[in-house]
TORKOL-4160 file (C-alpha; in steps of 0.2 Angstrom, whole numbers, padded with zeros to 4 digits, m for minus):
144
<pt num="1" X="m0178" Y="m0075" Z="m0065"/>
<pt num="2" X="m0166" Y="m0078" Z="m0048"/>
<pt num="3" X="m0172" Y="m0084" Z="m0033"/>
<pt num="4" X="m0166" Y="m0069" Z="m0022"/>
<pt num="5" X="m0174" Y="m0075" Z="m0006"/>
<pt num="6" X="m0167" Y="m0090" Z="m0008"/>
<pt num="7" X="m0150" Y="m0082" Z="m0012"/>
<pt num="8" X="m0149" Y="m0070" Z="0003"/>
<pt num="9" X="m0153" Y="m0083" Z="0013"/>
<pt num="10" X="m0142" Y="m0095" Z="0010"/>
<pt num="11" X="m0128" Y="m0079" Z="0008"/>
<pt num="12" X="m0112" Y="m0082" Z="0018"/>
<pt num="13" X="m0108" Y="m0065" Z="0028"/>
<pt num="14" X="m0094" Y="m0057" Z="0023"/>
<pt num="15" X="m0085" Y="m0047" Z="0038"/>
<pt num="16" X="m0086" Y="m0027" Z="0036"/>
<pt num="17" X="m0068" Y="m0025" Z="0034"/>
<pt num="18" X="m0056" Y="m0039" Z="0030"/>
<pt num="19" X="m0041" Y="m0044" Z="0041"/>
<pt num="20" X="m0026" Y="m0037" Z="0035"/>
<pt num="21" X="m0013" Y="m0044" Z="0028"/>
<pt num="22" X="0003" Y="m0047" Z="0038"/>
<pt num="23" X="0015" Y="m0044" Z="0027"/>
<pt num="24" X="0029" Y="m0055" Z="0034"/>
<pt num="25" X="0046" Y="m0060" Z="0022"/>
<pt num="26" X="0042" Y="m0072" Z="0007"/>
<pt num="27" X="0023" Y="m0070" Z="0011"/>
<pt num="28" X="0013" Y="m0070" Z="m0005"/>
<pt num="29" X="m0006" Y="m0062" Z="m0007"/>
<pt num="30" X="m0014" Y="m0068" Z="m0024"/>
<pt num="31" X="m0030" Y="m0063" Z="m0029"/>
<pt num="32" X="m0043" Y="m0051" Z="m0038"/>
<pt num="33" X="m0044" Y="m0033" Z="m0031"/>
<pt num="34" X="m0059" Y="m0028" Z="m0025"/>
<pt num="35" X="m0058" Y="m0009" Z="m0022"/>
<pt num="36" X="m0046" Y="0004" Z="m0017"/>
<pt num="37" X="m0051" Y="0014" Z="0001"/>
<pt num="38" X="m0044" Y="0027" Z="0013"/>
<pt num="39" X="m0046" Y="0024" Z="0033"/>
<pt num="40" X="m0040" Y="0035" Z="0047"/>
<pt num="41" X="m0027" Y="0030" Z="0059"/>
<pt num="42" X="m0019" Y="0038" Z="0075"/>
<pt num="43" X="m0004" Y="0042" Z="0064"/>
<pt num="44" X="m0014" Y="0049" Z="0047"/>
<pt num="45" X="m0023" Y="0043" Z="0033"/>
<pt num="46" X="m0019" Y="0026" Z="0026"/>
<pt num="47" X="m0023" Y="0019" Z="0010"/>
<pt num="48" X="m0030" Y="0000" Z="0009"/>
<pt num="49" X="m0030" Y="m0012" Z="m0007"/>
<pt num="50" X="m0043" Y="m0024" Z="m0004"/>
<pt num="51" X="m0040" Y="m0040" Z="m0011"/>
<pt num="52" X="m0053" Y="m0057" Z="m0014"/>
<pt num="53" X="m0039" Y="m0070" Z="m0010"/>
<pt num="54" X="m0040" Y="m0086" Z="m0025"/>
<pt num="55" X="m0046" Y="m0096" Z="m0010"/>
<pt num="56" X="m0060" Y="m0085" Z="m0010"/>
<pt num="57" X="m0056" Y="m0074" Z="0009"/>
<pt num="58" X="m0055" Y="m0056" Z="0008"/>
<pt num="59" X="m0039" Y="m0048" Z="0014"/>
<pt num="60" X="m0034" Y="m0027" Z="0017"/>
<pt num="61" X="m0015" Y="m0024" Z="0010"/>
<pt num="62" X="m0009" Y="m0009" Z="0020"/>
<pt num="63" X="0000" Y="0002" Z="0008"/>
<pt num="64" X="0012" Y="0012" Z="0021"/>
<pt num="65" X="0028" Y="0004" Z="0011"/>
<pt num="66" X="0033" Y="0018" Z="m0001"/>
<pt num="67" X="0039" Y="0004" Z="m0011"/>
<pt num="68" X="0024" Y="m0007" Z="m0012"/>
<pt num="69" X="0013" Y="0010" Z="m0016"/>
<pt num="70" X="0023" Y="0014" Z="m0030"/>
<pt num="71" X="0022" Y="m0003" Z="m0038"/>
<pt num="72" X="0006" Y="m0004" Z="m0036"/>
<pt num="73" X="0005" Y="0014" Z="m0045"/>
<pt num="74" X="0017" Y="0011" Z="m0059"/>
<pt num="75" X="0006" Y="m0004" Z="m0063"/>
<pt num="76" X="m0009" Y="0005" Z="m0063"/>
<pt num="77" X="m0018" Y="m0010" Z="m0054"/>
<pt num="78" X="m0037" Y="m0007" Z="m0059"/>
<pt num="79" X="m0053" Y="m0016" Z="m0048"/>
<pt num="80" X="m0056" Y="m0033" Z="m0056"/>
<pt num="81" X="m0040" Y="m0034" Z="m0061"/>
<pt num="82" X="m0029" Y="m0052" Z="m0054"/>
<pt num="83" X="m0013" Y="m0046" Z="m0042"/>
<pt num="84" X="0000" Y="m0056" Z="m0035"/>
<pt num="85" X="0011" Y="m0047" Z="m0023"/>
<pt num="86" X="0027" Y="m0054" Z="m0013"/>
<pt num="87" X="0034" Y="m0047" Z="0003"/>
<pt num="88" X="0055" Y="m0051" Z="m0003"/>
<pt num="89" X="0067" Y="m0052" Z="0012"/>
<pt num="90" X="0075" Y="m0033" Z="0016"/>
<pt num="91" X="0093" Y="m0039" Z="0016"/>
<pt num="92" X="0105" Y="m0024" Z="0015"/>
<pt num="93" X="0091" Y="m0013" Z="0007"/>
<pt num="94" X="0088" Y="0002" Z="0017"/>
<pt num="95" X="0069" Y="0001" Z="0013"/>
<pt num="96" X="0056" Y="m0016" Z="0012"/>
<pt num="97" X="0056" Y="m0022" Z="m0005"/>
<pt num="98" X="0040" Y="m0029" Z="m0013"/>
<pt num="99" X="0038" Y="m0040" Z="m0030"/>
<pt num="100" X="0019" Y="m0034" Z="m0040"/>
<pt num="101" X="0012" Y="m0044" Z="m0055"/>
<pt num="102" X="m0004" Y="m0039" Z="m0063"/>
<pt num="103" X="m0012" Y="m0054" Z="m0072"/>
<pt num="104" X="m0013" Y="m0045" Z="m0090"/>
<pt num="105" X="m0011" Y="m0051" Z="m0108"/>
<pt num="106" X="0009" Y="m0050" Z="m0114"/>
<pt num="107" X="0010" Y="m0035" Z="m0122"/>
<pt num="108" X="m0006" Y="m0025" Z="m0116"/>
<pt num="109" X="m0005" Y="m0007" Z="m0114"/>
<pt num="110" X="m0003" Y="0000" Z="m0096"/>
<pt num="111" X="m0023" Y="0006" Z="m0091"/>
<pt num="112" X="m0026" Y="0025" Z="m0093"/>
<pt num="113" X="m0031" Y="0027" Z="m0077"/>
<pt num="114" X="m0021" Y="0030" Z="m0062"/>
<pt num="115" X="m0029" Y="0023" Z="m0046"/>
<pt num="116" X="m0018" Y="0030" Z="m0035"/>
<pt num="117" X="m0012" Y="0050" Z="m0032"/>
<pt num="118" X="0008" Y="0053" Z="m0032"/>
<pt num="119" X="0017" Y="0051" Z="m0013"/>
<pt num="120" X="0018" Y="0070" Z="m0007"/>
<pt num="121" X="0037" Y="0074" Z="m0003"/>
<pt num="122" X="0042" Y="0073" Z="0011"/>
<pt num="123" X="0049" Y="0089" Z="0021"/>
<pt num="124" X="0070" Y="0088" Z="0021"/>
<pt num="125" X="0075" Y="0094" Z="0039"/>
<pt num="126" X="0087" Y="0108" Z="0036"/>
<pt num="127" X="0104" Y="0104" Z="0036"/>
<pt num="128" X="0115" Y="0106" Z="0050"/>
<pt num="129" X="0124" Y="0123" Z="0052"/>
<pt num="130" X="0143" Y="0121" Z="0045"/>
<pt num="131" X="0156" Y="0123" Z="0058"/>
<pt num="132" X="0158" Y="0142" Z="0053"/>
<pt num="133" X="0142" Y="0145" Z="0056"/>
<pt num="134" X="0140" Y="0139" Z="0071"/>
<pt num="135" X="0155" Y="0149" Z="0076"/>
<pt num="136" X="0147" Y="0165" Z="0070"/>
<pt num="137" X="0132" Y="0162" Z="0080"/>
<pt num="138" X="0127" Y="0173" Z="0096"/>
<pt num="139" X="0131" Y="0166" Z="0113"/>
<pt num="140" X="0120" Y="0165" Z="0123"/>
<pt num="141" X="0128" Y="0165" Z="0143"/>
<pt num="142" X="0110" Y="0156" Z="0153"/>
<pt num="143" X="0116" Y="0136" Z="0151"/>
<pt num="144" X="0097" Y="0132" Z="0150"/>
């Protein structure tokens, strides 16, 4: 049988929330994820992947990037499973470009279970009037 008093007691605290990570060029976050969770922000809902870093420190990855989200997604990374993730230089790309490794046997079957919901599309801003129908448009004489 454990020793739970003597286990809780000698228990390091772990913080409520980890800090998150910075996600500058060439940085790397290696570890075993710990948990999926939503938080609120002043701009929306944002989705977190929590991480247990291989030096044993927690860290929160903020998936705002469309392409780190759907990396994530495609893989299907699970809880328990081991993630390496690499923030790669933008360069010319018009978006932030991520590199994803899940630690699974060569040649296992992606998991059944998606962890993560689709992106919902974004509203397209409706295309600027041609030059006819701008023309065709009723003036309006007040200049404000």
């Amino acid at each position: 049988m454990r020793d739970l008093l003597s286990e809780i007691e000698t228990m390091k605290d772990e913080p409520a929330f980890p800090d998150f990570w910075s996600q500058q060029e060439n940085e790397v976050v290696v570890g075993v994820i710990k948990g999926y969770r939503k938080i609120e922000t002043q701009y929306g809902e944002l989705q977190l992947l929590d991480v247990r870093q291989d030096d044993d420190t927690p860290v929160s990855v903020k998936l705002s990037h469309a392409a780190l989200y759907n990396k994530l997604r495609d893989a299907r990374a699970q809880v328990g499973e081991r993630i390496a993730i690499k923030r790669m230089p933008r360069g010319e790309k018009r978006f932030i470009p991520y590199r994803v490794i899940v630690d699974r046997p060569d040649n296992a079957p992606l998991p059944e279970t998606e962890v993560l919901p689709p992106l919902p599309k974004r509203e397209q801003p409706a295309p600027a009037p041609t030059m006819a129908e701008a023309a065709a448009a009723p003036v309006d004489d007040v200049p404000f």
